[in-house]
LOTOR-960544 format. One record per atom (N, C-alpha, C): x, y, z. Coordinates in steps of 0.05 Angstrom, whole numbers, plus 5000, padded with zeros to 4 digits. Layout:
<recs>
XYZ...
</recs>
This chain:
<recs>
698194223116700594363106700394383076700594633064700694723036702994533024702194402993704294222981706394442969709294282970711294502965710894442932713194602920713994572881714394212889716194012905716893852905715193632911713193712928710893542924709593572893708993742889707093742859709093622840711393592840713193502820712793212822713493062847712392832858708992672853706692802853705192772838704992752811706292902789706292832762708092682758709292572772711092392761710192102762709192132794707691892800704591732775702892042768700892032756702191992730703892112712705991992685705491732685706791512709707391302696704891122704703091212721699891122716698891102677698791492673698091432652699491302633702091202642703391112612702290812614702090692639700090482641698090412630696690642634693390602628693190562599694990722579694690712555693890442545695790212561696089992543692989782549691489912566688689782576686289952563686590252560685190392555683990392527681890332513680590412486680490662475682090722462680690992449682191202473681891542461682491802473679991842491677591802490675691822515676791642536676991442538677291222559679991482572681591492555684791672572683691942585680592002569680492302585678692292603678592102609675991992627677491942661679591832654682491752671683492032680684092192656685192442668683192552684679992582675678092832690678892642727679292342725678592322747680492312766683592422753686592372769685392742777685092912758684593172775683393152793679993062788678493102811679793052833680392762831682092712868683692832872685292912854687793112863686593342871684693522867683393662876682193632905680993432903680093362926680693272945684593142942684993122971687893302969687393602963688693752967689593802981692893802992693993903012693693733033692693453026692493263057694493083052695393003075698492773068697192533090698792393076698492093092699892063128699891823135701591883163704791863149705491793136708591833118709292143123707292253117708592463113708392583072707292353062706592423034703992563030703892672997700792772998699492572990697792503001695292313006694692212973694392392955693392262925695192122925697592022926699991872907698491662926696991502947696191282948693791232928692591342926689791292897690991282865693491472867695291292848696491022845697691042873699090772869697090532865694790562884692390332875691290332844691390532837690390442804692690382795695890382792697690252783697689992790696689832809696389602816694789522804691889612805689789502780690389512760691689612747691889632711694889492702697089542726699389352721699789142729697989152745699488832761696388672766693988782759690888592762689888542735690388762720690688882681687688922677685989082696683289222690683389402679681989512670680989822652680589972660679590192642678490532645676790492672675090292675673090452698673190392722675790132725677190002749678790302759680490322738682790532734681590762757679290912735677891062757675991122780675990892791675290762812676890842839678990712826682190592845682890922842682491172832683591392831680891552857678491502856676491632858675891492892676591272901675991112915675491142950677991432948677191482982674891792981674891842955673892132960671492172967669191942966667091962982667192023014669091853025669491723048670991983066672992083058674892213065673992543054671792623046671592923028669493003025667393283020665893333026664193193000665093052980663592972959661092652970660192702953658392422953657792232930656592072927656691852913655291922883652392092894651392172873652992432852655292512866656792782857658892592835658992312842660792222824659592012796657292012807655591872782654892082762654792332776654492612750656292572733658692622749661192632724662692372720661692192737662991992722661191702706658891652715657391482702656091302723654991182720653591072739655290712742656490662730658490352740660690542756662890742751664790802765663790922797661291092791659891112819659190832838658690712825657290372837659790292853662490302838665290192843665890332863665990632861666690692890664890782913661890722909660490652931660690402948661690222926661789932935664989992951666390082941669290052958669290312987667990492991666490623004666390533028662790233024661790183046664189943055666089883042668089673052669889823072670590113057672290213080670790283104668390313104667090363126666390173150666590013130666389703151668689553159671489703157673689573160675289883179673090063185674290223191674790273222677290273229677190263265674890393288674690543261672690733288669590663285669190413265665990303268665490253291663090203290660990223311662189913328663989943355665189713374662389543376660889633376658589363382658689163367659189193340659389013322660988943317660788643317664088423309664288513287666288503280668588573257667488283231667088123242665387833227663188023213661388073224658988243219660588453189662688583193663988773177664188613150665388363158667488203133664788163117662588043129660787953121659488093101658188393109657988593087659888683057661988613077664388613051663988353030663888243038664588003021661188013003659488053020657288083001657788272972658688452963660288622941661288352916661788122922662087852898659087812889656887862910655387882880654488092870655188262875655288522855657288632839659488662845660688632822664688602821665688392823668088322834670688442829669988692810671688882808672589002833671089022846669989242877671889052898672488822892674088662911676288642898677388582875680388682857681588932864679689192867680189432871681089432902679989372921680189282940683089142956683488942933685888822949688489012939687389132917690289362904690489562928688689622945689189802961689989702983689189452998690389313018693289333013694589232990695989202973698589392990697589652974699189902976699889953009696689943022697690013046699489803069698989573064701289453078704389433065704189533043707089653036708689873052706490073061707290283078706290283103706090003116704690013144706990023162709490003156711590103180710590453192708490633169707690823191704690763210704490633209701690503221702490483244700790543276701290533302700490193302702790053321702789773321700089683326698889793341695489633350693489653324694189783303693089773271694189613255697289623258698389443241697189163248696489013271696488793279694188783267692288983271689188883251689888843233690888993210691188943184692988803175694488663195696588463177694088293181692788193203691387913208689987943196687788153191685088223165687488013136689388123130690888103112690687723102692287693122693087423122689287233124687687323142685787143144683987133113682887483111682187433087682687393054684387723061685487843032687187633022688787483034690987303026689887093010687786943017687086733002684586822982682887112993682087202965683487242935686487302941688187332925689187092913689186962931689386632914687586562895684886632901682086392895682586522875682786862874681787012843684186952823686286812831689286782814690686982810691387132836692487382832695287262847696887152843699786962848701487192865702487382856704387572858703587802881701387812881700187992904699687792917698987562930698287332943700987352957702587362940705987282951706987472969706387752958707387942966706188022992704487982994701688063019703087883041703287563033704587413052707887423067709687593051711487593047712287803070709988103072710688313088708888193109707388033109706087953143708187773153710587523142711387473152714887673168714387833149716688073161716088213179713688283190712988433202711688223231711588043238710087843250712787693251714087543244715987443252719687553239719787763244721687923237725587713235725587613252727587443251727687213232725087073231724986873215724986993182723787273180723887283147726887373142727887453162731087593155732687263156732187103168733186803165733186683132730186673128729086583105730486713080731186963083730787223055734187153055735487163080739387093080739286833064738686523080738686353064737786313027735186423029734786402997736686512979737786782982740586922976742886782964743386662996745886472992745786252976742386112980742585802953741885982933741286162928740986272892744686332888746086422904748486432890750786262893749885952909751185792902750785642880747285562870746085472847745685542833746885872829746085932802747285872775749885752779750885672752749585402733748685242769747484902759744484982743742985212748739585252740740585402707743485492705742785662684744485452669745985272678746285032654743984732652742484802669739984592667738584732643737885032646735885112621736885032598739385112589741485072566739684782546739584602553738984462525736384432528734384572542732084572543730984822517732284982518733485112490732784942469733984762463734084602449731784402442730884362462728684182451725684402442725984582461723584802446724184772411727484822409727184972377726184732365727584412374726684182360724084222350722184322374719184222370717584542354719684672342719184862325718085072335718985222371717785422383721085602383719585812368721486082374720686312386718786332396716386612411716786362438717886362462718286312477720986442503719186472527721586592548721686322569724286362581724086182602724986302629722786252643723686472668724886312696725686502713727386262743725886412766725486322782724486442810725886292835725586432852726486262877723786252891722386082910720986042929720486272944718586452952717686602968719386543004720286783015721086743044718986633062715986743059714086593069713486313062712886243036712785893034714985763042717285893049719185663053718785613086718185873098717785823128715285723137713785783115711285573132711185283126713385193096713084943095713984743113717084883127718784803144716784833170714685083178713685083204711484803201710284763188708384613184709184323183710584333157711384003156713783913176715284123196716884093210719183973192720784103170723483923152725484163153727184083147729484383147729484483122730484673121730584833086732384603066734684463080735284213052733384063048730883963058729283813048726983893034726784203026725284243007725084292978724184152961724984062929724784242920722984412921722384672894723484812905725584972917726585262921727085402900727485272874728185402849726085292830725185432815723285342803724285462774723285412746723285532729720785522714719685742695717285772684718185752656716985582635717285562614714185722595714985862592711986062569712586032535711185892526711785942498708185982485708686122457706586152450705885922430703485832433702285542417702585512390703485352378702585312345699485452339698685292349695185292354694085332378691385412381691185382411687785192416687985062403686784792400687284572410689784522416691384312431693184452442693784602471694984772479695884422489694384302505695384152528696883922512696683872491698383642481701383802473700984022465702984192464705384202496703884252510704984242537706183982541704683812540705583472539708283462526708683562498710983422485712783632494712783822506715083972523716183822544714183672563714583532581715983282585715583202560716282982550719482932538719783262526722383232516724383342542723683442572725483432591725583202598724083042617724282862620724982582616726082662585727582472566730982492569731082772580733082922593734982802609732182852629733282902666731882672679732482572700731182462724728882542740726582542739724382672748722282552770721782642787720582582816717082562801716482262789713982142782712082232808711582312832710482292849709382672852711082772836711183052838709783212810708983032794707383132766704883142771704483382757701883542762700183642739698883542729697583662704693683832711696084102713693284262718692284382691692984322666691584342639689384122641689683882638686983732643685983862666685283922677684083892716685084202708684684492708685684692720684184712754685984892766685384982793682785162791681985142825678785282821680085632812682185672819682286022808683085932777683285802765683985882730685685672731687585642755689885652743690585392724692485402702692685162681695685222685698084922683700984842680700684602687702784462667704184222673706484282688705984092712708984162732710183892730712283952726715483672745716183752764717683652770720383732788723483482776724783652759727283472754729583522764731883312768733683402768736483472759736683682763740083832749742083612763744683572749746883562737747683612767748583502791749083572809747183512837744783502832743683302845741183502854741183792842739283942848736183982842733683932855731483952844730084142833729984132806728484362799724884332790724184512801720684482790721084642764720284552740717884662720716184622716715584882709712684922700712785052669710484862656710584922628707385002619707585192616704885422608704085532573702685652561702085812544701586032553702086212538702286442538699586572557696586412538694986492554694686422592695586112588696286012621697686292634699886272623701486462645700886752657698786892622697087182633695287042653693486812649691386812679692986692697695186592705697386572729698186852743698587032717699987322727696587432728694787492724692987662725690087632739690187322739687987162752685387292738682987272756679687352739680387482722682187682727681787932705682387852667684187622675685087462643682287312635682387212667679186932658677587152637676387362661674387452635674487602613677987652601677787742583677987512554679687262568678987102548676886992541674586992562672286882560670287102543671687312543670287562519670187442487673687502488674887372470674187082449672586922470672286622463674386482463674386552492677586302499676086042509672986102516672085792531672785572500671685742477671685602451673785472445676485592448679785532453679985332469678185262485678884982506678985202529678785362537679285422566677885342585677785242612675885202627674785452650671885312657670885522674671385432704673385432705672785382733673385662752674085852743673486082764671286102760668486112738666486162751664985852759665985662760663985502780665185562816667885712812668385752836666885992861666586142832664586422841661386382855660186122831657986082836658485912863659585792875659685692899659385892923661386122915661786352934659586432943657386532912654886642918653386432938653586182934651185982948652486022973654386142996655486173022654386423026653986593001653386973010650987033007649686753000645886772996644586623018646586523026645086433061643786573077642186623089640486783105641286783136643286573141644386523167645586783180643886933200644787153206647187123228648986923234650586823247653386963231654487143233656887333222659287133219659587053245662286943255661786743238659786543238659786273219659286323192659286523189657786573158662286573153662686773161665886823152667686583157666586373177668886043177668086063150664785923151664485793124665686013102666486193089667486353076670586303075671886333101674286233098676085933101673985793100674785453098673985403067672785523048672485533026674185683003675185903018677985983011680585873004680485733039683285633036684085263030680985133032681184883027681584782990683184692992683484502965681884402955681484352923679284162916679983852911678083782904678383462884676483392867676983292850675583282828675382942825671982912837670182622825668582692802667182422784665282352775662582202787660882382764657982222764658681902745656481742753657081462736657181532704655881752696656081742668658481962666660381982684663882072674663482322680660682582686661882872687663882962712664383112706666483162735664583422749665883322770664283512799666983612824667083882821669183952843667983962876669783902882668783822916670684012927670384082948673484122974674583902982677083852988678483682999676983543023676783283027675583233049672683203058671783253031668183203025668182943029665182883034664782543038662982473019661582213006660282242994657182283003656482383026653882483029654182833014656982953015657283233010656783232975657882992969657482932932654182932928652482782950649982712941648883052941648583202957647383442967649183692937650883632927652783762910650183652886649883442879647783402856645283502859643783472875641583572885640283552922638983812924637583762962636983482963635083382939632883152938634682962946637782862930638682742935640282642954640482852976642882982987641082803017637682903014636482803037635182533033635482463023634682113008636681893013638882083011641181823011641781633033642281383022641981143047645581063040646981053011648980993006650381032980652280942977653381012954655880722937655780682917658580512906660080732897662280722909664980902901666580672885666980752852669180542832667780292837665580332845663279982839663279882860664579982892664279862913662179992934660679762939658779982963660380012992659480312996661480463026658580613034659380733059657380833071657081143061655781273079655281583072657581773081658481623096660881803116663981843105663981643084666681583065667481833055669281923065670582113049672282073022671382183003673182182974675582252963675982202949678782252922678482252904681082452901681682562863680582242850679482302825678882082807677181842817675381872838672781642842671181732827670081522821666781562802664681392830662581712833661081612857658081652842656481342849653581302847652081302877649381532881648781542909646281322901645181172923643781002925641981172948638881162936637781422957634781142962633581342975631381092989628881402989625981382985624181502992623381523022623981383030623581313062625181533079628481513068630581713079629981923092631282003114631182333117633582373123634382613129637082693148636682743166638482603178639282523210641482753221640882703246642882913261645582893272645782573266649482523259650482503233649482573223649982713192652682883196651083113221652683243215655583273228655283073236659282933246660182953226659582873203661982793179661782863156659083113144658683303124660983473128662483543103664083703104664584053091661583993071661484273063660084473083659384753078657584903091655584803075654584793053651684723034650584493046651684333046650684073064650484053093651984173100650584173129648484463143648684623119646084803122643484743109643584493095641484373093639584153106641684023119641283823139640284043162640884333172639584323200637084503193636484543156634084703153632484523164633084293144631184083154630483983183632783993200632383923229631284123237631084413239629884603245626484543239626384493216623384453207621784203220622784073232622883773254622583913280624184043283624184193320622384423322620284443316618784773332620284823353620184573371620284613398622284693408624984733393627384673401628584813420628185153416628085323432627785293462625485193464624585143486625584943501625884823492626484373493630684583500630784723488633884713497634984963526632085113531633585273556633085103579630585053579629784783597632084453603633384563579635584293585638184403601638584653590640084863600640184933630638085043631637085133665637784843688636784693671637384433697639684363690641484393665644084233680645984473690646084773688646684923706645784923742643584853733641884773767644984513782645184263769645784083772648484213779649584423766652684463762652984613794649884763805650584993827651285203818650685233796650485573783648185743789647585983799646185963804646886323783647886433769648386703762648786553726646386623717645286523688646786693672645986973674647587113649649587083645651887113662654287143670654886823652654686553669654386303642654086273613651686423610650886463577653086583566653286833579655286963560658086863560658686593579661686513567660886373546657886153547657385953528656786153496655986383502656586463479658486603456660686643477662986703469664186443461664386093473665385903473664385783442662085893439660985673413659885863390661886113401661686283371658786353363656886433384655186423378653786813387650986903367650587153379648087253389646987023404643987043418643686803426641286813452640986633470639886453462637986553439634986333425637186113409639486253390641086093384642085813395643585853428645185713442642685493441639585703456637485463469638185283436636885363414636185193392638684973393641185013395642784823386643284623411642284633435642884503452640684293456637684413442634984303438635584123415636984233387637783993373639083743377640683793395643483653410645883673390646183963376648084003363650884033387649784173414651284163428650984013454653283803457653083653484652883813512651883713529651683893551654183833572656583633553658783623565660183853558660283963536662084233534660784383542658684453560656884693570659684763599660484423608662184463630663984563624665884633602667984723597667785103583664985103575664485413571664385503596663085423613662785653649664485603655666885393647668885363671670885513667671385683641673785863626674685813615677585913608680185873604682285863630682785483628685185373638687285403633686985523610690385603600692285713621690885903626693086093645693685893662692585763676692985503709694885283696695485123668697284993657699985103646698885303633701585473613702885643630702485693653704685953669704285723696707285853701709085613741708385773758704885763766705185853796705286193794705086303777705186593783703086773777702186893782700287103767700787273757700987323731701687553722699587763705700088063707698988273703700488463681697388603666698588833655698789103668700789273660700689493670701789753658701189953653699190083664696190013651694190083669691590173656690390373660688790493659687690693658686390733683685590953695684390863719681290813725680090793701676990733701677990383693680690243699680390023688680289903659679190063641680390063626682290013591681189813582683989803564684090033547686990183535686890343507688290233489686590273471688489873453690590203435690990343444693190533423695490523451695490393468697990433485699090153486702190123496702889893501702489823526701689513524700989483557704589243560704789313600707789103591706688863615707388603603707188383616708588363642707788343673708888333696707788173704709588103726708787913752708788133774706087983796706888053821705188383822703588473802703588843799701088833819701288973841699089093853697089263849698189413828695389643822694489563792695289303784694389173751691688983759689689113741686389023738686488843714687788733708687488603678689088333686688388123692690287913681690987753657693187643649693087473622694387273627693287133613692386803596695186773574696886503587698086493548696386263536696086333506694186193495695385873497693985693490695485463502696685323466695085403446696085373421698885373419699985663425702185773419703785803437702685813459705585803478706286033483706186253477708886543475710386573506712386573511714586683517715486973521716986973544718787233543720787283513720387403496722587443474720187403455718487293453717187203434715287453425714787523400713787683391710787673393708987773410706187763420704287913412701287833421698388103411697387883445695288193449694088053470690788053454688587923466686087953461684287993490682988183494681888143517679988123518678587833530675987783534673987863557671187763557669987893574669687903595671487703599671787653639674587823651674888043628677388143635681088093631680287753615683387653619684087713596686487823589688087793564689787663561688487453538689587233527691787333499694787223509696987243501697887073476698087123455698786883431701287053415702886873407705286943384702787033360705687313354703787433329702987163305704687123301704986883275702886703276701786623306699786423309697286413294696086213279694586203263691386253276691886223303690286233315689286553327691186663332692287013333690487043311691787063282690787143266687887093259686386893257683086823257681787043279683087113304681287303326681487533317684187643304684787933300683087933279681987813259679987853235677887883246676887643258674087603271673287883288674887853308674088083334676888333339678188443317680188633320679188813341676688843347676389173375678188993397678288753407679788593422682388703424682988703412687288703403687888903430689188813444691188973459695088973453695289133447698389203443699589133471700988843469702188803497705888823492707788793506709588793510711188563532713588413540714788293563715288463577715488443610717788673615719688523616722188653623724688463629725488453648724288423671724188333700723988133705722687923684720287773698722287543691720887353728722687163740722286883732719786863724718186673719719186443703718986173694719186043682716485883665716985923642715285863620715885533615712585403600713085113599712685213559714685053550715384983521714584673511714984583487715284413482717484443453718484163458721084223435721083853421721883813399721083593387724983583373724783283370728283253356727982983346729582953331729682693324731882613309732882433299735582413296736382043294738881993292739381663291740181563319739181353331738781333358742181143371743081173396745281063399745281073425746580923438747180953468748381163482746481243504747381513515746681683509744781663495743781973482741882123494739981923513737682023527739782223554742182073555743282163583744382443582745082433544745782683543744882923539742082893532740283083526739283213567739583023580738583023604740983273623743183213613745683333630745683633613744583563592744683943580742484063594741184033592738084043608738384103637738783833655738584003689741584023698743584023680746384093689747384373681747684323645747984573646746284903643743284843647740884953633740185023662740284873675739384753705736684893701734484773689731884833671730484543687726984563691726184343708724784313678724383993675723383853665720283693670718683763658715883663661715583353646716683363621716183153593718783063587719382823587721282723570721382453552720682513530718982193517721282123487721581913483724081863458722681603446722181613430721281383416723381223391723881053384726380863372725280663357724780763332725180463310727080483287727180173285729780103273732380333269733280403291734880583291734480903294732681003284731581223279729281323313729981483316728281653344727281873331725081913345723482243351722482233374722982453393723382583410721382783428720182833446718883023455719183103476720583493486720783483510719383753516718483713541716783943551718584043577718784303582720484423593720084823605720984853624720785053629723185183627722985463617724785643600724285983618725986073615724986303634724386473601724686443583724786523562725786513532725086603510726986573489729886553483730686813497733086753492734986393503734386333528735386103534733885883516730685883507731085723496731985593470733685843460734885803424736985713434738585693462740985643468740285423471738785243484737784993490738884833468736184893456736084753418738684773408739785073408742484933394744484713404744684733432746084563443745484293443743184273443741483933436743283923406742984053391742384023356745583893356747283993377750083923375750583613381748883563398748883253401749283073380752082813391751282673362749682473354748482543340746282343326743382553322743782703347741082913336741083093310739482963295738983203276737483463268735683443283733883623273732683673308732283953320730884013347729484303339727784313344726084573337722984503357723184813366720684883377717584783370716684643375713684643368711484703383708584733369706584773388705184583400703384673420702984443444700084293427699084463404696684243396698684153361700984173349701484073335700383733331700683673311699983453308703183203302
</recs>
């Protein structure tokens, strides 16, 4: 459809406040006309095409370079990148058509963002796992990490407008979202898009809970807002004391997503979380030579103040975070009994908080390392590369190890002579020995952690000073790898076991064949391919090798051929089907399939995952595996989300119907101050007035205090919020909420 006067008006308006953007990044009148040749070209080039909105298609290559230059703060050739970025992909141009007129880095940038959309694009080639996709993608960090900034600006945009997205796309791209983009946005210190990314997956994925979350935050910002804006008041004051007048002080409330995953996770109600309000203190340094003692005596003069939670101070100026990040945090409290977190920053802190890499490397232009800045985004990078230089043609494991490196925390030990070494959370010190060197890593017999000797398997903490004690004799062993916690270290431990086993191959189908023999299997392929779907694995030589190592017991061989039990535990006795399908059988992951009992002409059965539980009422994705079953999980499920990244061609768009008779098994957790009669009363809401059958009923009691566990069949959501509330009414119960069946 030809653009009207009102579209073209809509484009320069949009492109205006790009360029009034760009100015403040841009060098010089070339860099601006360099911007302009390349806002025409695309406007030229995706002439007259509109989005599924119903918009013309360029105002998204706008909006992505307003994200890079306003909210990531890259330049001229990011800029035209993020403008230039679908027109390979989507237009009769090519790559070499854009290195003519535009140079050979802005060509590179959108070849590189190119082969990403190509590998994230629905209609790739179904043979290949979507792992395989990420994998290519993520290879682009060592070429050049603009190409992945540019990248998440466009994720960015489009899940802003994915209410037009057909639901069986949306579900890929929220879970792509959440598994990868989310915590890439973390690692690179991009705070605000991190937030925002999480913010519309939980709206769109658990729709009730963010409209819960987003009401409540509302309501405590406008009962607290008088107590936060007379807490700042003599904090005023002590800035001017300490002779700062170039200073802002800012307020935030907690994200609707962190508050619901803190409460889903740590299981507490929204009054028991301390930081809902936070304030940011930015001032610019006397000097920036001693930024952090500077920070100190800010800290020092609240706390001289207020009452402050010693257990909750955080000094990420000594120690910054592996993305950049640098603040001294508290948490004090207001005049009323309210907790507030600050955070006290410099000017430069707060641009790499707001801007992440893109600040790192401009102060590191600058000679900010000289200023005291630290490197720890690039020792974080250089780690990245040692996961993306592996040769391990294993997709699926290449992307764990990628995203357990993402999302795990660090800690920071020493060598005996004091340097510091960042670990992940949960390293041991064989992961420290292999972190200093291979040599050492395969030598080691032990270690003194703070002067005490511990074994290899000891896992560490913030502030040990660890000495490895290695032996020439040593080798690595193959229960090593129980309790190595990095990918580096335990891809070095099985080079080496590999280089020990020629045989292994062999030595493992032969172990294979006979305990299938033993089992009465007598249909091999059909086996393999569950054991290879079970252990994430994508060839047979693979399975033999790891079963020849005895990486894998040939006790879980019984539980790969035997399926998924889920469906035989998590559903009472019924079988239930999707329907419709197609009549070649079938799935079309662009239709809705609806959950039934009882359907005669339905070829598909499903599985509820046993993680999550889902329910009638509960908001669902199906996955359908190769034995035909589709396995059912709540969108929200953490577990949902890892498959929809991994294997999105899977995703089936399922639905409840509202027929169905069936009764579902739950589990529900409470706890509260314990008193006589209480077990009796929870029992009479339950099979009196619920008249609901009971599987679990367990109460545990010290010194006064109970927690609770009941497992139960529910014909669905709706009754079971009625349940819970009615428990919650009980007196002495305080707290009853739904949990999952592998919670901890």
């Amino acid at each position: 459809m030809t653009f009207t006067a009102e579209d073209h008006r809509t484009i320069e308006k949009a492109y205006s406040e790009l360029r009034d953007a760009a100015r403040k990044r841009c060098t010089g009148a070339g860099e601006m006309e360099l911007v302009q040749k390349a806002f025409e070209f695309a406007n030229e080039a995706h002439k007259n095409v509109r989005r599924r909105s119903g918009e013309p298609y360029i105002l998204h290559p706008i909006a992505v370079a307003k994200i890079v230059v306003s909210e990531i703060g890259l330049g001229c050739k990011s800029i035209c990148a993020a403008l230039l970025h679908d027109v390979v992909e989507d237009t009769e141009f090519t790559t070499e058509d854009i290195e003519h007129l535009f140079g050979a880095k802005i060509a590179s940038l959108v070849d590189g963002l190119t082969k990403m959309k190509t590998a994230l694009d629905e209609n790739a080639n179904e043979t290949t796992l979507q792992a395989e996709n990420f994998k290519r993608i993520l290879l682009t960090l060592n070429d050049d990490v603009r190409i992945i900034l540019i990248k998440l600006a466009d994720r960015l945009h489009n899940i802003r407008t994915i209410e037009y997205m057909p639901e069986y796309k949306r579900e890929k791209i929220l879970s792509e979202t959440m598994y990868i983009f989310v915590p890439l946005a973390h690692r690179l210190g991009l705070h605000k898009i991190k937030t925002e990314m999480e913010n519309i997956w939980l709206q769109y994925k658990e729709p009730a809970a963010y409209r819960e979350m987003t009401d409540r935050l509302n309501e405590f910002a406008d009962e607290r807002q008088r107590t936060v804006d007379d807490f700042i008041v003599p904090i005023h004051d002590i800035m001017h004391d300490l002779g700062y007048t170039d200073y802002k002080i800012l307020k935030r409330l907690k994200s609707p997503y962190s508050i619901w995953r803190k409460m889903t996770v740590k299981h507490i109600p929204f009054e028991e979380i301390y930081d809902i309000y936070a304030i940011r203190i930015v001032f610019k340094p006397h000097t920036t030579t001693d930024e952090r003692s500077q920070c100190n005596a800010i800290y020092n003069g609240i706390t001289n103040l207020y009452p402050f939670k010693l257990d909750r101070y955080r000094d990420w100026v000594k120690q910054p975070k592996s993305n950049g990040y640098e603040a001294i945090h508290i948490t004090a409290m207001a005049p009323g009994g309210l907790w507030i977190e600050v955070q006290i920053q410099t000017e430069r802190m707060n641009n790499i908080a707001e801007r992440g890499v893109a600040a790192h490397w401009l102060y590191k232009k600058l000679g900010g390392y000289e200023a005291g800045y630290s490197n720890e985004v690039e020792t974080w990078l250089q780690k990245v590369r040692t996961i993306l230089e592996n040769p391990d043609a294993n997709a699926i494991r290449f992307l764990d190890d990628f995203h357990k490196e993402l999302v795990t925390a660090d800690i920071y030990v020493f060598t005996p002579n004091g340097d510091p070494r960042t670990l992940a959370k949960g390293s041991t010190v064989l992961d420290f020995a292999y972190s200093i060197h291979t040599e050492v890593g395969a030598h080691a017999i032990a270690a003194k952690v703070n002067q005490k000797l511990v074994a290899l398997s000891t896992e560490l903490h913030n502030g040990d000073q660890v000495e490895i004690i290695t032996s020439d004799a040593a080798q690595p062993k193959r229960e090593w790898l129980e309790f190595v916690h990095s990918s580096r270290s335990r891809r070095h431990i099985l080079d080496f076991l590999n280089e020990e086993s020629q045989n292994a191959v062999q030595t493992g189908q032969k172990l294979l064949d006979r305990h299938l023999t033993e089992l009465g299997i007598s249909e091999r392929i059909n086996s393999i391919k569950k054991c290879l779907t079970y252990f994430k694995l994508e060839s047979k030589d693979e399975l033999y090798r790891r079963i020849g190592l005895g990486l894998i017991d040939l006790g879980d061989i019984n539980r790969a051929v035997a399926g998924n039990p889920v469906r035989d535990s998590l559903t009472w006795g019924l079988k239930m089907m999707l329907r419709p399908l197609r009549a070649e059988g079938q799935v079309d992951r662009k239709k809705d399939y609806i959950l039934e009992e009882n359907v005669e002409n339905g070829t598909a059965s499903f599985a509820r995952a046993e993680c999550c539980a889902p329910i009638p009422g509960d908001k669902v994705t199906g996955f359908l595996g190769e034995d035909g079953i589709v396995t059912i999980h709540r969108r929200s499920c953490p577990v949902a989300t890892n498959l929809a990244s991994i294997k999105g061609e899977a995703i089936v768009p399922v639905k409840w119907s509202r027929d169905i008779a069936s009764s579902f098994l739950v589990r529900i957790s409470m706890d509260g101050i314990d008193r006589v009669g209480i077990l009796e009363s929870v029992s009479q809401i339950l099979t009196v007035d619920f008249k609901v059958n009971i599987r679990k009923l367990s109460i545990e009691s010290v010194d006064g205090v109970f927690n609770g566990t009941l497992e139960i069949y529910v014909p669905g959501k709706e009754v079971l919020e009625r349940i819970i509330h009615r428990l919650g009414q009980i007196k002495g119960i305080e707290r009853v909420q739904r949990t999952e069946f592998n919670a901890q």
